[in-house]
C-alpha positions as CSV (number, residue, x, y, z in Angstrom):
1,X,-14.5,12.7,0.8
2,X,-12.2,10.5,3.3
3,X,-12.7,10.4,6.8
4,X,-9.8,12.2,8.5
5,X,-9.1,8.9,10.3
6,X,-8.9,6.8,7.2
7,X,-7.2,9.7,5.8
8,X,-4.6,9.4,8.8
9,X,-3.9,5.7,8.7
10,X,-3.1,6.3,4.9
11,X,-0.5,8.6,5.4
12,X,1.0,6.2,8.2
13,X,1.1,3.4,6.1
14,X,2.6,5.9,3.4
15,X,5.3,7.4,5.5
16,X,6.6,3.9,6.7
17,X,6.0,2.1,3.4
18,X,3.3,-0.4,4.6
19,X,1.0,-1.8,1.9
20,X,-2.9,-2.7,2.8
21,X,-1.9,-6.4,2.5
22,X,1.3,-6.2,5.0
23,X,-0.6,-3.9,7.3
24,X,-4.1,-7.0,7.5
25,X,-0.7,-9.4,7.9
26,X,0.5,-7.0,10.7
27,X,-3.5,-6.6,12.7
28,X,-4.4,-10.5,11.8
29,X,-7.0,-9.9,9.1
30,X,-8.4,-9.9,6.0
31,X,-6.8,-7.7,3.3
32,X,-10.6,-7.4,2.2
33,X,-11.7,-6.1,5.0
34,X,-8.5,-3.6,5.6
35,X,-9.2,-2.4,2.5
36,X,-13.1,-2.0,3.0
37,X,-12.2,0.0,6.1
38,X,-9.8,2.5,4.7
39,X,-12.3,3.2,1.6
40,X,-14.2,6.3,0.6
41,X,-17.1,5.0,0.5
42,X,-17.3,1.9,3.5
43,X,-19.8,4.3,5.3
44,X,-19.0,4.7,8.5
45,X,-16.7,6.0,11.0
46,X,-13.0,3.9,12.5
47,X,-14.0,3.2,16.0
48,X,-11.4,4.7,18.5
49,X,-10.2,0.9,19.4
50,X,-10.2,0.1,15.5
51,X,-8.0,3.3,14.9
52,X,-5.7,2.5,18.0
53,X,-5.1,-1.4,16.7
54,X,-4.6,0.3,12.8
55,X,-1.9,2.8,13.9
56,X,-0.3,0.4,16.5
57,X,0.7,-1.9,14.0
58,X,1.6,1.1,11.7
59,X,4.4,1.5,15.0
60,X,2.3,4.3,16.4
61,X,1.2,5.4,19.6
62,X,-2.6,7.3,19.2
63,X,-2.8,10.3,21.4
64,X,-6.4,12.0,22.3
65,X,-6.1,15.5,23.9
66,X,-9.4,17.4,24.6
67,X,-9.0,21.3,24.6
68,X,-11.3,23.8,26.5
69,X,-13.2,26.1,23.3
């Protein structure tokens, strides 16, 4: 199953029409390693900074609200 963060940046990149290859053009990297961080199975979580960068270049500002339970 996909990480709701990966699962996120997907839709981003589908909404505005960004491919894996324009959006490692966009943050300055590898496509390989785009790729390896928005798969199923890359094993670990986005880091908050990694997920800011992603949507950033997606032309989106990440908000974070806590809520009391």
């Amino acid at each position: 199953m996909l990480r709701p963060e990966k699962r996120l940046i997907l839709e981003l990149m589908e909404r505005e029409g960004v491919s894996q290859a324009e959006l490692a053009r966009r943050l300055g990297q590898p496509r390989s390693r785009v790729n390896a961080r928005l798969t199923e199975n890359s094993g670990r979580s986005m880091l908050v900074s990694e997920l800011v960068r992603f949507a950033d270049a997606l032309g989106y500002e990440l908000q974070i609200t806590a809520t009391r339970r």
